[in-house]
N, C-alpha and C positions, 0 to 999 in steps of 0.2 A: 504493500500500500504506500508506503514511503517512497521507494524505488523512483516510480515516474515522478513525482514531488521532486527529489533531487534532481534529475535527468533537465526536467526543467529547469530550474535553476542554473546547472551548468549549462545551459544551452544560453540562457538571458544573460548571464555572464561572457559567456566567449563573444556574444555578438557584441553585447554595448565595450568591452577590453577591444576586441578589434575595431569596431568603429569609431572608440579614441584615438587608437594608432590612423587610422586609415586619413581620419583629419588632420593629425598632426605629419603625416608623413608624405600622404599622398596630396590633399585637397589645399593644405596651406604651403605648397614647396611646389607644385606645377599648375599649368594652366588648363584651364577646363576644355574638355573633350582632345587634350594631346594625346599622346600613346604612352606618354608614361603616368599619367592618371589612370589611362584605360588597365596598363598593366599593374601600378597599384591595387586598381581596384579588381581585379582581378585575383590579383595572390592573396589579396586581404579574404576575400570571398571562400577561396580554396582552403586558405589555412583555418575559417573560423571552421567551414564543414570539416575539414579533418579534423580540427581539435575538436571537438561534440562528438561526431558521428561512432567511432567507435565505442563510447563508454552507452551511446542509444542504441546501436545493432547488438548489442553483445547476444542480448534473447534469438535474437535470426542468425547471426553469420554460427555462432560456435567456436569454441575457443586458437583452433589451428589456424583459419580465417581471421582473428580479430586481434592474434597475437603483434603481426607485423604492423596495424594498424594502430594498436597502441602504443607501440615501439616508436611509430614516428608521432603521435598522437605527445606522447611525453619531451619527445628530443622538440619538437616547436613549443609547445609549455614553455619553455624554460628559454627558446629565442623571444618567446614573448614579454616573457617576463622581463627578459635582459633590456628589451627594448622600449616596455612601458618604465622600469627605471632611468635608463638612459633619458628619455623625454622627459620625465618630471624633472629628474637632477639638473640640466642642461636649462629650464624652462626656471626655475628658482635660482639658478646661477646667474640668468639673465636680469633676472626682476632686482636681484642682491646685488648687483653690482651697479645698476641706473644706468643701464648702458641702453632703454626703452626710449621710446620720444611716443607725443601724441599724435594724432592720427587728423585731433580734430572733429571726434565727434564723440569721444570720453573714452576711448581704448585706447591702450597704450600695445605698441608694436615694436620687434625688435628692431635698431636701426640697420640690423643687416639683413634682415626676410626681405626681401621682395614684398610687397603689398598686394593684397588681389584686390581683383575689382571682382564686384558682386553683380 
């Protein structure tokens, strides 16, 4: 009874973790509709289904099937992880040191991003 309860969760989790990286990696650092947005948003896509997907088929595939899946299921985990630290570290290094300016409409931006247009 619990089971699908967690299943969910980690699944609401992987997405909204990946759709912070995907903003800060993909949507705030290139332009809209380039190829390397497209490919961003691509592997952002690929990696939230691998990370979920196996710990949700476990009941259908069976354990020889779900082994290798978890295997890379764990080894991304842990790029993720590296890289949702990375952004926060890097993002309070910037705010701590005043090296932001304003925008001009009460956001402050770092003076070396590129600024998008919305």
């Amino acid at each position: 009874m619990l089971a699908p309860l967690v299943n969910l969760l980690i699944a609401v989790a992987s997405v909204l973790a990946h759709r912070w990286l995907w903003v800060r990696l993909a949507r705030d650092t290139t332009r809209r509709g380039g190829r390397a947005r497209r490919t961003g948003t691509v592997a952002t896509v690929a990696s939230a289904a691998l990370a979920a997907a196996p710990r949700i088929l476990v009941p259908t595939l069976g354990p020889d099937t779900e082994r290798p899946l978890a295997w890379a299921r764990y080894a991304w985990l842990g790029v993720l992880l590296n890289l949702i630290l990375v952004c926060w570290c890097r993002r309070f290094r910037v705010r701590s040191s005043g090296r932001e300016r304003s925008s001009g409409d009460g956001t402050a931006q770092h003076a070396g991003w590129r600024s998008r247009s919305l």
